[in-house]
VMD Tcl script that draws the C-alpha trace (Angstrom):
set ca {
  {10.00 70.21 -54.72}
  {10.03 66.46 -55.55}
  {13.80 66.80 -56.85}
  {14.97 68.51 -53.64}
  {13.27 65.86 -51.38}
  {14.73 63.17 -54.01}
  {18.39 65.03 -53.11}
  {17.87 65.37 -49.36}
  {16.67 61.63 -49.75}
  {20.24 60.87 -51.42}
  {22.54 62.93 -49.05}
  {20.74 60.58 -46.07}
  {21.34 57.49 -47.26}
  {24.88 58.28 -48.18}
  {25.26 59.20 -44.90}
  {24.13 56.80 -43.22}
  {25.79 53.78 -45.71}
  {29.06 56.22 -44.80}
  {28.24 55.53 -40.98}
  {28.09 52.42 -41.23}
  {31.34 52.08 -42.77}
  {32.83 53.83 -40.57}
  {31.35 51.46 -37.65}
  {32.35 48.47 -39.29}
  {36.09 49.99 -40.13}
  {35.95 50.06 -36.10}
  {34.58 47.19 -35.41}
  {37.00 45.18 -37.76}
  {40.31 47.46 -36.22}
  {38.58 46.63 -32.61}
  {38.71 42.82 -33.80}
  {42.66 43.27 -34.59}
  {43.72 44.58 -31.51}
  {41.79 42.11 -29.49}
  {43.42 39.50 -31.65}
  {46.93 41.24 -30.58}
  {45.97 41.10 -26.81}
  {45.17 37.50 -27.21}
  {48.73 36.38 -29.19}
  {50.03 38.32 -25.52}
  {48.04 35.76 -23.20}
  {48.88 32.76 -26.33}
  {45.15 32.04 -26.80}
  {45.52 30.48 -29.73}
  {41.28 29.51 -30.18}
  {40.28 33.28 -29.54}
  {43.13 34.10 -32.20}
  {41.80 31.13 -34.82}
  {38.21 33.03 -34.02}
  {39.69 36.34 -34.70}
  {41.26 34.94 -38.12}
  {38.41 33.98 -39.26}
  {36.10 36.78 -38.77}
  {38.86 38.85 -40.17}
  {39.77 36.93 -43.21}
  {35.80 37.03 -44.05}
  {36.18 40.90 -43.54}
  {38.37 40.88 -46.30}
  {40.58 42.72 -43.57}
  {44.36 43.82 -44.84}
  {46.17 43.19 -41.79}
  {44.18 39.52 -41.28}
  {47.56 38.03 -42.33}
  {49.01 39.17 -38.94}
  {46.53 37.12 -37.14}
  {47.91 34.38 -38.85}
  {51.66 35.16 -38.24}
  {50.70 35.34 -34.41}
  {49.10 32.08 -34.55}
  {52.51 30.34 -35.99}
  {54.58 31.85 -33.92}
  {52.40 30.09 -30.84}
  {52.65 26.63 -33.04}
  {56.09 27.15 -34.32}
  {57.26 24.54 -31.76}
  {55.49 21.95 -32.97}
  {54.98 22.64 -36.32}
  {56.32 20.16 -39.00}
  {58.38 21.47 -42.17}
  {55.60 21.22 -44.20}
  {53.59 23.66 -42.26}
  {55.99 26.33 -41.96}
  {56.94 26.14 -45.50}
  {53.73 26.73 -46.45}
  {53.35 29.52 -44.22}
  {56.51 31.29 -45.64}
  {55.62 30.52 -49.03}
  {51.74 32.19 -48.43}
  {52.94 34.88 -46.99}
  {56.41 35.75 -48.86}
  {55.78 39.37 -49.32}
  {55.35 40.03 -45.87}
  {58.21 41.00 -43.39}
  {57.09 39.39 -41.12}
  {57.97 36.09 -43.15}
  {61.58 36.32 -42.56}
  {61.16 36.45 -38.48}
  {59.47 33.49 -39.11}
  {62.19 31.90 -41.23}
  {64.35 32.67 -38.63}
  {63.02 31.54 -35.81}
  {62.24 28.02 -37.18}
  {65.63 28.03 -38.28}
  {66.95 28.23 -34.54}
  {64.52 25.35 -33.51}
  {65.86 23.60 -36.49}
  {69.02 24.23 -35.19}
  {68.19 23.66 -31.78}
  {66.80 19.83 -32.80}
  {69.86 19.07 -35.04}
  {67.60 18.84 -37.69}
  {70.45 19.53 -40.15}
  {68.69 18.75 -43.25}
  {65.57 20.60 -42.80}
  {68.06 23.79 -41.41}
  {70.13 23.91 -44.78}
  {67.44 23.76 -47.19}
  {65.81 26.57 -45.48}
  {69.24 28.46 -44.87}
  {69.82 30.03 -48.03}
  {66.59 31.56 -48.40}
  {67.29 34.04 -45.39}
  {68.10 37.72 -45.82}
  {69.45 37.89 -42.01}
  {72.67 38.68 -43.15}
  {74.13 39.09 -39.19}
  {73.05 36.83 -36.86}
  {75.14 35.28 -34.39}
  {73.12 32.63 -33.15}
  {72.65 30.83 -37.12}
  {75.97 31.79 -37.72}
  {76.69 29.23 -35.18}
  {74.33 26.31 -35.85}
  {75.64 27.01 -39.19}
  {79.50 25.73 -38.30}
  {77.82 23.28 -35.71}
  {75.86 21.86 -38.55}
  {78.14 21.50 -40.66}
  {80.76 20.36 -38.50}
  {78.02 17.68 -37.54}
  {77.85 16.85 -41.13}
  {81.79 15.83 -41.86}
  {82.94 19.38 -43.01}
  {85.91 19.31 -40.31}
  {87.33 22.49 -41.35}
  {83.65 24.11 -40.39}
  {84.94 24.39 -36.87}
  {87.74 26.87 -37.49}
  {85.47 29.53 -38.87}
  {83.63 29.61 -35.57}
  {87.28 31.05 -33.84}
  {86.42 35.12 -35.02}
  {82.91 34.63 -33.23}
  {84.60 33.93 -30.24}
  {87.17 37.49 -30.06}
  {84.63 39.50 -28.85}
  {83.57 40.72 -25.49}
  {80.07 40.87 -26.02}
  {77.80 37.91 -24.80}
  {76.68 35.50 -27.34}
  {73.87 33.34 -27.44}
  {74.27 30.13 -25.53}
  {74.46 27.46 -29.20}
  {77.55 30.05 -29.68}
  {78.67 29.29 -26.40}
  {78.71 25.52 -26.93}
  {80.74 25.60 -29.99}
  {83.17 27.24 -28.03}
  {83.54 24.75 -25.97}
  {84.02 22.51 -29.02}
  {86.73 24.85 -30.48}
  {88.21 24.25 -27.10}
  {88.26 20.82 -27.09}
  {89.49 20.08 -30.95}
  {92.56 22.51 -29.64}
  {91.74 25.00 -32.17}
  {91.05 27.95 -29.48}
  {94.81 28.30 -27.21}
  {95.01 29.56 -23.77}
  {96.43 32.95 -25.37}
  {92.65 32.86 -27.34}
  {90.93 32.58 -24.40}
  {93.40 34.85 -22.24}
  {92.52 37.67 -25.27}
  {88.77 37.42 -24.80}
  {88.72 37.61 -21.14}
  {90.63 40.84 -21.58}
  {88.04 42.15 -24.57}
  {85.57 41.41 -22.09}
  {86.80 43.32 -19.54}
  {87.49 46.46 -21.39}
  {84.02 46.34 -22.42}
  {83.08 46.42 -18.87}
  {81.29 42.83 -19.49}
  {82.12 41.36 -16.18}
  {79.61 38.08 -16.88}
  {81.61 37.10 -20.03}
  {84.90 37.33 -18.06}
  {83.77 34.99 -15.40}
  {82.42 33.23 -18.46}
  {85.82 32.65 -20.11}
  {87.13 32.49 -16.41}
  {85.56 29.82 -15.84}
  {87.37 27.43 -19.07}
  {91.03 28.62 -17.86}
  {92.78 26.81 -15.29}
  {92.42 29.64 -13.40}
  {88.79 28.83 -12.63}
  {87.88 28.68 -8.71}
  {85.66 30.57 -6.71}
  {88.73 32.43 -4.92}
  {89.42 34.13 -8.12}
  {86.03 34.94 -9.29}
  {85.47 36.38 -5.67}
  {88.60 38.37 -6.72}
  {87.50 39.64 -10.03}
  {84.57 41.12 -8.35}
  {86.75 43.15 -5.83}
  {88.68 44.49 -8.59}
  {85.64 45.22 -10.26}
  {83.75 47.14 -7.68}
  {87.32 48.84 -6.19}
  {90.13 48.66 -8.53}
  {92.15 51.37 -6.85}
  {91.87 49.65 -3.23}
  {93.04 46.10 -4.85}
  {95.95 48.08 -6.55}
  {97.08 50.10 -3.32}
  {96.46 46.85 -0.72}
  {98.53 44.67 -3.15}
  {95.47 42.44 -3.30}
  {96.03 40.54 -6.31}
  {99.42 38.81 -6.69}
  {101.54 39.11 -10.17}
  {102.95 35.85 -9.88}
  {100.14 34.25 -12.00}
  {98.91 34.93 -15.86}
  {95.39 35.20 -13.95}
  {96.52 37.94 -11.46}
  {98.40 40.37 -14.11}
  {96.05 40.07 -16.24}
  {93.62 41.84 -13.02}
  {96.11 43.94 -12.53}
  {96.62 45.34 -15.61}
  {92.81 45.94 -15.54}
  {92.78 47.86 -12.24}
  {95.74 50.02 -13.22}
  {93.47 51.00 -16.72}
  {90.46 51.63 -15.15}
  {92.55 54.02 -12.06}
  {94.37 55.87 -15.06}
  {90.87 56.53 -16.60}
  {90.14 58.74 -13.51}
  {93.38 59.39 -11.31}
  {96.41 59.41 -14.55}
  {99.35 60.40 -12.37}
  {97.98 57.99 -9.51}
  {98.17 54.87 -12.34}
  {101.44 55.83 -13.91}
  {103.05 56.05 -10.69}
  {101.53 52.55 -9.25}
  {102.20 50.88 -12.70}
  {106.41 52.36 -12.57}
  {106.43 50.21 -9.11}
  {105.20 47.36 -10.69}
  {106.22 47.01 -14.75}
  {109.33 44.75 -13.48}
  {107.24 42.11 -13.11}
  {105.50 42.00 -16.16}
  {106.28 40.75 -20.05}
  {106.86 43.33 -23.13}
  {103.99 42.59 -24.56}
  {101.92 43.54 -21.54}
  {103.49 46.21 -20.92}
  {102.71 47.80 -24.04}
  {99.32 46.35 -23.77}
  {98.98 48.60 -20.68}
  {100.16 51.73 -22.65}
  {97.94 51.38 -25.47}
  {95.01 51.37 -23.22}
  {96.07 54.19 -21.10}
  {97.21 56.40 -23.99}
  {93.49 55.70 -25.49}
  {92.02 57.25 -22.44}
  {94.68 60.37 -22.22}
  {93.10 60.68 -25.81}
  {89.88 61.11 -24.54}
  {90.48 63.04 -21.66}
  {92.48 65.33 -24.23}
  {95.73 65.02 -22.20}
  {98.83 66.08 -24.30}
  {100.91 62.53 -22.88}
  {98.52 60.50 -25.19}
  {100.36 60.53 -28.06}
  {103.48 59.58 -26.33}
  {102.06 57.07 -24.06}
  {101.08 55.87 -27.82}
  {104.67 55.26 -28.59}
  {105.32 53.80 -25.33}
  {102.78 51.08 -26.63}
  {105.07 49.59 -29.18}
  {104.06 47.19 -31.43}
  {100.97 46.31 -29.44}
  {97.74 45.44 -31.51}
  {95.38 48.25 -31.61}
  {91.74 48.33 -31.85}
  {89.89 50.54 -34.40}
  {88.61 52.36 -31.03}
  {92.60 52.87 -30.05}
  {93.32 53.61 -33.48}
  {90.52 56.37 -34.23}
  {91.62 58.06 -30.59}
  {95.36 57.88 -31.54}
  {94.52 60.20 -34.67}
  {92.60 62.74 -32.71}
  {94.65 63.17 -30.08}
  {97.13 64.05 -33.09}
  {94.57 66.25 -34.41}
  {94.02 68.15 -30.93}
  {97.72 68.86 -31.27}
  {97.76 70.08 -34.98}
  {100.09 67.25 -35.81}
  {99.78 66.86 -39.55}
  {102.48 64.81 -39.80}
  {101.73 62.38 -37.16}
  {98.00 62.44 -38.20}
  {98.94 61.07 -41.83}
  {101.41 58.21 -40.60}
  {98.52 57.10 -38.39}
  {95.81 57.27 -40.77}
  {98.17 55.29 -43.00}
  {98.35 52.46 -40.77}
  {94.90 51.98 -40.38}
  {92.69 49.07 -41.46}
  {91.59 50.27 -44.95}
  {88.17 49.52 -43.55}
  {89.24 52.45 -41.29}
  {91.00 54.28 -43.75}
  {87.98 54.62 -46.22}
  {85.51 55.93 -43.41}
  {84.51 59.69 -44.89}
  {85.87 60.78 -41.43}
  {89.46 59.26 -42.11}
  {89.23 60.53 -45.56}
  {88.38 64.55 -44.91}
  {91.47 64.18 -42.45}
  {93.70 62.44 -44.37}
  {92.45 65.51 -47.28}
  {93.14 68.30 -44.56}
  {96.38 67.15 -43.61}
  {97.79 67.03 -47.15}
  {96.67 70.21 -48.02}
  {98.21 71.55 -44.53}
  {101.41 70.63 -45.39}
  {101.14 71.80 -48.90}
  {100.46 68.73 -50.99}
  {97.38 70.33 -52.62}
  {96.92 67.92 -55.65}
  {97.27 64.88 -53.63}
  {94.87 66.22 -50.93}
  {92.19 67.18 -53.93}
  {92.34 63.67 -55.36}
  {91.36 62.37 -51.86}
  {88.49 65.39 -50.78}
  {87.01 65.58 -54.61}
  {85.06 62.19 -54.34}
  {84.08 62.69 -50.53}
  {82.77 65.96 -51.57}
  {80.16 64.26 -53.34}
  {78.41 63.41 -50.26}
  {75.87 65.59 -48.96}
  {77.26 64.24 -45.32}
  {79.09 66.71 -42.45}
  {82.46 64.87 -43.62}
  {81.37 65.41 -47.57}
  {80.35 69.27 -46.86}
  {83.83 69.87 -45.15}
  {84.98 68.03 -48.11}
  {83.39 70.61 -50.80}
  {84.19 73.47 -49.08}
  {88.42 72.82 -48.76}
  {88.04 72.09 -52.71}
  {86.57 76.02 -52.90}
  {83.24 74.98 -53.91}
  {81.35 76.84 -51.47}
  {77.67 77.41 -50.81}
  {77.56 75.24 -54.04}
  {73.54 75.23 -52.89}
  {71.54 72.26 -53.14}
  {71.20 70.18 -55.90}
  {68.18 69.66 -58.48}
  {65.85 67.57 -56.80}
  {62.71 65.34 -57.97}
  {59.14 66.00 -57.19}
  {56.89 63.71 -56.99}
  {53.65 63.79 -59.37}
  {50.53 63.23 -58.20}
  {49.77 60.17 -59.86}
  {53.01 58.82 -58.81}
  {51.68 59.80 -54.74}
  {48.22 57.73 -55.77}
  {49.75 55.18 -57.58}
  {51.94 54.02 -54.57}
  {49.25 54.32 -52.17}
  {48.01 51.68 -53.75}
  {51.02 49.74 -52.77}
  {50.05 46.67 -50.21}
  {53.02 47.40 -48.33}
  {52.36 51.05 -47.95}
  {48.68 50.55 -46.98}
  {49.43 48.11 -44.51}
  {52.16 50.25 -42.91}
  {49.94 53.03 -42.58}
  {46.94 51.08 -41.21}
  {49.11 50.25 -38.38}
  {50.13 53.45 -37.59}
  {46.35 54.26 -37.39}
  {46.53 51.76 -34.92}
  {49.63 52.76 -32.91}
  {51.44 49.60 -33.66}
  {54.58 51.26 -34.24}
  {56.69 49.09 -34.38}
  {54.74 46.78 -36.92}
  {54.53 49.68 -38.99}
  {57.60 50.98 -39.45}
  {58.72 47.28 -40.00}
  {55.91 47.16 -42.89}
  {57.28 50.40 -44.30}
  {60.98 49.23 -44.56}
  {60.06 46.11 -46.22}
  {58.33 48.17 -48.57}
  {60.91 50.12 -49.18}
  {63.72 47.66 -49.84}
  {63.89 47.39 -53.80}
  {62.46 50.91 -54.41}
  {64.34 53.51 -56.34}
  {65.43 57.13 -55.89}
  {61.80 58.13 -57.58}
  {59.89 55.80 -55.84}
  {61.78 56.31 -52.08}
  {61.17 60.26 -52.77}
  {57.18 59.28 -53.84}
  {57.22 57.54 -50.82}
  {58.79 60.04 -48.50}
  {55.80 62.34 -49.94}
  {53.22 59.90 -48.82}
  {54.42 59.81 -45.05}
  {55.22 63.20 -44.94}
  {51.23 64.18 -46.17}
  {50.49 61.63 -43.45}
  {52.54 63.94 -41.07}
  {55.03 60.57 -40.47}
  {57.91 62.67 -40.03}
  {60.29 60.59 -39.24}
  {59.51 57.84 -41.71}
  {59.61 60.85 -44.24}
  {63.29 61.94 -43.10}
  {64.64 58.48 -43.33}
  {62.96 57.45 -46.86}
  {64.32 60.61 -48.63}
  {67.75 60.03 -47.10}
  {68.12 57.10 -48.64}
  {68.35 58.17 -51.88}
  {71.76 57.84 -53.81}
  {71.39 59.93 -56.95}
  {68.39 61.92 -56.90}
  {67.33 63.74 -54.22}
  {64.12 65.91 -52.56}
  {65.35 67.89 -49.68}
  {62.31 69.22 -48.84}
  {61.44 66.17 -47.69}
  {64.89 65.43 -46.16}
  {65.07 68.29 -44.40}
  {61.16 68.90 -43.47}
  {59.87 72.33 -41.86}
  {56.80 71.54 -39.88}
  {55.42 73.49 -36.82}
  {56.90 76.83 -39.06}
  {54.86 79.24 -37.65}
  {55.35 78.08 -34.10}
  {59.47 77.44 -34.68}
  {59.36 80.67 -36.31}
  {57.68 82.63 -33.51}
  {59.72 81.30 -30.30}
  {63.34 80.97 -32.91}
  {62.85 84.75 -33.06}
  {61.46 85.21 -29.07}
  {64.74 84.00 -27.90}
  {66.96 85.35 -30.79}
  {68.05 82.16 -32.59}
  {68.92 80.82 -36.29}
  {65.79 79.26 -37.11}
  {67.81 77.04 -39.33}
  {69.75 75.34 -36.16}
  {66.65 75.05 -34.51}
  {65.05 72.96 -37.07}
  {68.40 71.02 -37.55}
  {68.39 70.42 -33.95}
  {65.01 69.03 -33.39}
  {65.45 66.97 -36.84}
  {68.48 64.83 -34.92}
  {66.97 65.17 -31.38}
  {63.15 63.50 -32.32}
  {62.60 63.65 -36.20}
  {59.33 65.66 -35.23}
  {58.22 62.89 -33.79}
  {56.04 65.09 -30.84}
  {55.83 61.90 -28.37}
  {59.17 60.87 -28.51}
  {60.76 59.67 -25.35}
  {64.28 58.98 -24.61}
  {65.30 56.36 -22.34}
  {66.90 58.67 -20.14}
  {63.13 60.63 -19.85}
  {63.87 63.28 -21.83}
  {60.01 64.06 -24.11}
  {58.61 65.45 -26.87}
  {59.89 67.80 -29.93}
  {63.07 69.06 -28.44}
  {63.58 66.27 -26.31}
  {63.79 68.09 -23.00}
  {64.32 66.42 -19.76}
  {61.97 66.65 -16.97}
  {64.12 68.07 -14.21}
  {65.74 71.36 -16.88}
  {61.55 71.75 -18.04}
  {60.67 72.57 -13.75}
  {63.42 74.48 -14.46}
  {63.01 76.15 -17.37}
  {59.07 77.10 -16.08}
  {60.15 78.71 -12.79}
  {62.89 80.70 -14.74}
  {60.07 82.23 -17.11}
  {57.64 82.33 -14.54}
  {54.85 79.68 -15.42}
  {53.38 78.66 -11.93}
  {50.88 76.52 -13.16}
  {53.38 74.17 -15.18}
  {52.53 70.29 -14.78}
  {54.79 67.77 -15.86}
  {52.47 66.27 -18.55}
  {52.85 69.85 -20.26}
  {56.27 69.51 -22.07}
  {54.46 66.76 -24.19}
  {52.38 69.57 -25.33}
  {53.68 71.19 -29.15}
  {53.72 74.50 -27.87}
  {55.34 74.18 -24.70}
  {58.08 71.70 -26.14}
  {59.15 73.99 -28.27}
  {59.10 76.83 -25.86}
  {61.43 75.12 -23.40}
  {63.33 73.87 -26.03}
  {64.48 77.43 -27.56}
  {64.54 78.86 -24.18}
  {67.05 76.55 -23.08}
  {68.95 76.54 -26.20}
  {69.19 80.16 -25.88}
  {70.75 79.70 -22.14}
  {73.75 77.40 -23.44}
  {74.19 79.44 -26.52}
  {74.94 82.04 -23.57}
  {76.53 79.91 -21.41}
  {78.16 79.28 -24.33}
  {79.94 82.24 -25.09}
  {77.57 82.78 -28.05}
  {79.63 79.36 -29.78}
  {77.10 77.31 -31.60}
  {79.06 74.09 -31.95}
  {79.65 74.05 -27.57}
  {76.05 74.86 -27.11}
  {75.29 72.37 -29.67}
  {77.13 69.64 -27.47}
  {75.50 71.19 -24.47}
  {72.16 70.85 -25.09}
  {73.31 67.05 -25.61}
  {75.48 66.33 -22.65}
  {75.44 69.20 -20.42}
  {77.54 72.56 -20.16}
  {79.45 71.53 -18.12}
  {81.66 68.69 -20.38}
  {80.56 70.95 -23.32}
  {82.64 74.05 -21.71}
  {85.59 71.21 -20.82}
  {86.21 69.46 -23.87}
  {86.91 72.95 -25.16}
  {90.23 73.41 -23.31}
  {92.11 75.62 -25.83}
  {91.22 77.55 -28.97}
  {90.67 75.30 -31.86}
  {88.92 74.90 -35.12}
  {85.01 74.01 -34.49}
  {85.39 71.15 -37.28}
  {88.65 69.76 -34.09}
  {85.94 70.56 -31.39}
  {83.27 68.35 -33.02}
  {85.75 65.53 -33.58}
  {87.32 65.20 -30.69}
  {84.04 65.13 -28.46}
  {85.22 61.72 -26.34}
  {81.27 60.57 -26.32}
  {80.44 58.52 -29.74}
  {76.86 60.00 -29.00}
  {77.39 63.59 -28.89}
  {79.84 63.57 -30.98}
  {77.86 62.16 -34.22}
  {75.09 64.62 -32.80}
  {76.59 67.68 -33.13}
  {78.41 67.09 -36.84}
  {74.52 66.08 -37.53}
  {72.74 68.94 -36.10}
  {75.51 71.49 -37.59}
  {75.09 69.76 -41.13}
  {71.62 70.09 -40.70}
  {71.54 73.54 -40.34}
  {73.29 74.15 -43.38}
  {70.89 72.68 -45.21}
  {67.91 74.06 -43.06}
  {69.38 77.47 -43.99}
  {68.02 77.10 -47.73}
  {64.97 75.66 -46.69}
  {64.18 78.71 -44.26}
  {65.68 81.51 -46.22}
  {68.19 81.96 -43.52}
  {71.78 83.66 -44.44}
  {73.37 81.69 -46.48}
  {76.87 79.87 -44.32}
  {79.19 77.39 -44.79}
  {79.63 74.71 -42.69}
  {83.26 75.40 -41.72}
  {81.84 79.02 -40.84}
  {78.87 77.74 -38.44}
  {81.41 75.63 -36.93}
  {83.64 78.88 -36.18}
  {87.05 78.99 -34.39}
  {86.35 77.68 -30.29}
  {87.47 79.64 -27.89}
  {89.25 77.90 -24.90}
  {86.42 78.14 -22.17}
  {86.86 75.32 -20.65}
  {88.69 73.49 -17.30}
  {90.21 70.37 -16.02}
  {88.57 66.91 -17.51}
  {86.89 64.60 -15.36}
  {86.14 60.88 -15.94}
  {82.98 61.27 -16.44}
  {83.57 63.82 -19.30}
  {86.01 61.61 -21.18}
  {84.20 58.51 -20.44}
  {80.96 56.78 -22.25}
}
mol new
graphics top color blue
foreach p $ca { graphics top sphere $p radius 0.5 }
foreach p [lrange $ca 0 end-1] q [lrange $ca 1 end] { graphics top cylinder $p $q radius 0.2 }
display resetview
């Protein structure tokens, strides 16, 4: 009797010191996230409060309390301070947003000597605004050659931040940027649709008045109206330049309308605009999949293309079967260009068209290596097919509870707990950074117990050598994705390799457009979708629910699989960007490997290689018939019509 009370007696006060802990755990998260609301409002004395109480918590995310606080003081902190900071708190990634950040006020100041001390201990490898100071500061220093390495920032019709901006001007001024330099950008900037960087470099030409920037924005908003009315005169650099411009954007929409304007008005322009013209006219034939593309190619000359011109110049050879042309392009290239795996499978499949098996082998055998859509395509020419997946590494359970033990790790995952996503996933990169193929697939396994999908998915794909793809290629929800794959009478295996490149199983995913959840469905085709199958009572909060996401989803992949013509790879792009430009872009019978390449949207097209290699390898996972990827890619049948702009367009 006296041992049971004795145990009853135990069991109590375990619970009760296990209540406890659990009520401090909350208190001290509580204490975080108040600390986070009060870096928002920059109370600095309820965050040195908050630091305190935490650090005496022993607390492991107290050192974000502290980052907070330095980013408040950065401004007027001295050297000293921040290198102490970064030097505390190395191991942190934070740290290097830090670095960074002082270095631009360093910058900023002209505080050259502090800046290149702390330079070289930066890992931001691309960053526009230091690359800047850097030439500025250097330049400032006596190194006058620093100033012509700030001329490649400036080809490029993005914005740039405003220190970038000011070297320009400096560039301009030494003479080492040309009126032809600054006549190039404004056109980069106005193929990229960038209309404030045009008035930008507008504004240092001699063409710089209001009249003309009031002009630039009628082109802008009407560019068939200024062509027709004859509103912009040829007579100056300034007004071809606009013209050409209006007569790109017209042939984008209305071909026969541009050609026919430009043949009226060529006379009055140079060679080398003329061909300019071409090239970016043939690019958009390209898209639109018009046969005139390649010849509107030739028409171009000599002009420079860009890797965007160049990349579209090879498909539209593709479309057409062209072997011949398709090598000769590919050949001229970049070799940046020429070494992406897409530019190598071609370059493979066109050798081996026309017969030239050895030399196509010696280009597909070390692509094939890749477990990639491009690498897959690759295998399977070389014969090698439904090779299966490689041996892969599990991780042990001691490796799983040694890496838990990981600061990096722990912290990442406390912040998930407490929904700071972005924090977290930061903390899990950082962690991940020097790791190798054991310890990224030991890793994966942790996240994926932790049901971080996602995280899981991209830590196991970034192993080189050694691989787990169970963990790549994950199969949660089964019995659900199971149940409604079979409902609606689909390959489970797409299913899953759908979702994987729609939300990573990431069940509150949101895209920007407001498409939610699993199988990222949109809110207008999910009203849709539950009057088709009869659900009255459907809300709109319900397609964030599992079950319902995934019901939607596979109902509606089942419609454009029908819509479809029963042709995976166009219901693939439909369920990305619509039947209707799925059923367009597939205006004559092709190969489905063509289809997926010659999708004119960079989006859908990556989308659809990704979701078909997916399913290849969701197959094995599944237990699904066993396919190739060239066979689940299949022969397209010509279902579609007439391209519009919008369908060529991004």
């Amino acid at each position: 009797m006296l041992m049971g009370v004795m145990r009853l007696a135990r069991l109590l006060i375990g619970f009760i010191l296990l209540a406890c802990g659990s009520a401090w755990a909350d208190a001290t998260q509580d204490a975080f996230l108040a600390a986070r609301d009060a870096y928002k409002v920059r109370d600095d004395r309820a965050l040195a409060t908050y630091a305190t109480r935490l650090q005496a918590d022993n607390y492991l995310l107290a050192p974000y309390v502290e980052y907070w606080r330095m980013l408040l003081r950065l401004e007027q902190a001295d050297a000293n301070e921040v290198h102490d900071f970064l030097n505390r708190y190395a191991e942190f990634p934070f740290s290097e947003r830090v670095r960074v950040e002082w270095l631009k006020k360093l910058g900023k100041r002209e505080d050259w000597g502090n800046y290149f001390e702390e330079l070289p201990r930066s890992m931001t490898a691309e960053d526009a605004a230091l690359s800047c100071y850097s030439i500025t500061g250097r330049a400032a220093q006596g190194d006058e050659a620093a100033l012509e390495q700030g001329k490649p920032l400036w080809f490029s019709g993005l914005e740039q931040p405003a220190n970038c901006e000011a070297l320009f001007d400096r560039l301009i001024k030494a003479g080492l940027l040309t009126q032809d330099d600054l006549w190039l950008r404004f056109r980069m900037a106005l193929e990229q649709g960038k209309l404030s960087v045009a008035k930008s470099v507008l504004a240092r030409l001699p063409a710089a008045d209001g009249g003309n920037q009031k002009l630039l924005d009628k082109v802008y908003e009407n560019p068939q109206r200024a062509l027709e009315k004859k509103t912009v005169s040829a007579r100056t650099r300034f007004g071809r330049e606009l013209n050409l411009y209006a007569l790109e954007r017209v042939s984008r929409t209305q071909p026969e309308l541009a050609t026919d304007l430009w043949k009226s008005m060529k006379g009055s322009y140079s060679q080398e605009e003329q061909n300019y013209l071409w090239g970016r006219m043939a690019m958009h034939a390209a898209k639109r999949h018009d046969p005139v593309a390649l010849e509107w190619f030739a028409n171009a000359g000599d002009t420079p293309l860009s890797n965007e011109q160049q990349a579209w110049k090879a498909r539209a050879a593709l479309r057409l079967k062209n072997w011949d042309a398709l090598l000769r392009i590919v050949s001229a290239m970049p070799q940046a260009m020429q070494d992406e795996p897409a530019w190598r499978y071609w370059k493979g499949r066109a050798l081996k068209e026309k017969g030239q098996t050895v030399a196509a082998n010696a280009v597909l055998l070390p692509l094939s290596r890749d477990r990639t859509f491009y690498g897959l395509l690759a295998e399977e020419e070389l014969g090698d097919v439904i090779g299966g997946i490689p041996s892969s590494y599990k991780a042990s359970e001691e490796d799983v509870r040694s890496m838990r033990q990981m600061a990096g790790i722990q912290r990442a995952l406390e912040l998930r707990r407490l929904d700071l996503r972005w924090e977290a996933r930061n903390e899990w990169a950082w962690a991940m950074r020097d790791l190798d193929d054991r310890q990224l697939i030991t890793a994966a396994e942790i996240a994926f117990r932790d049901e971080w999908y996602d995280v899981a998915i991209n830590t196991a794909d970034k192993t080189r050598l050694t691989h787990d793809f169970a963990l790549r290629y994950p199969t949660p929800y089964r019995d659900k994705m199971e149940s409604y794959a079979r409902e609606n009478g689909l390959d489970e295996a797409w299913v899953y390799g759908l979702i994987r490149q729609e939300s990573r199983f990431i069940t509150y995913a949101k895209s920007g457009v407001g498409a939610a959840g699993l199988m990222q469905v949109m809110p207008a085709t999910a009203k849709w979708i539950a009057k088709r199958i009869g659900l009255t009572a459907y809300s709109h909060n319900m397609i964030n629910e599992l079950d319902t996401n995934i019901q939607f989803g596979t109902h509606y992949l089942r419609y454009t699989l029908d819509l479809m013509g029963g042709q995976p790879v166009l219901a693939t792009a439909a369920y990305n960007a619509g039947p209707g430009r799925a059923r367009r872009w597939a205006t004559q019978p092709m190969e489905g490997a063509v289809y997926a390449e010659t999708i004119p949207f960079n989006e859908t097209r990556n989308y659809v290689q990704k979701v078909m290699s997916n399913a290849y390898f969701y197959s094995q996972r599944v237990g699904a018939k066993l396919q190739t990827l060239k066979q689940r890619l299949g022969q397209v049948t010509g279902v579609g019509g007439a391209m519009t702009a919008e369908d060529a367009e991004q």
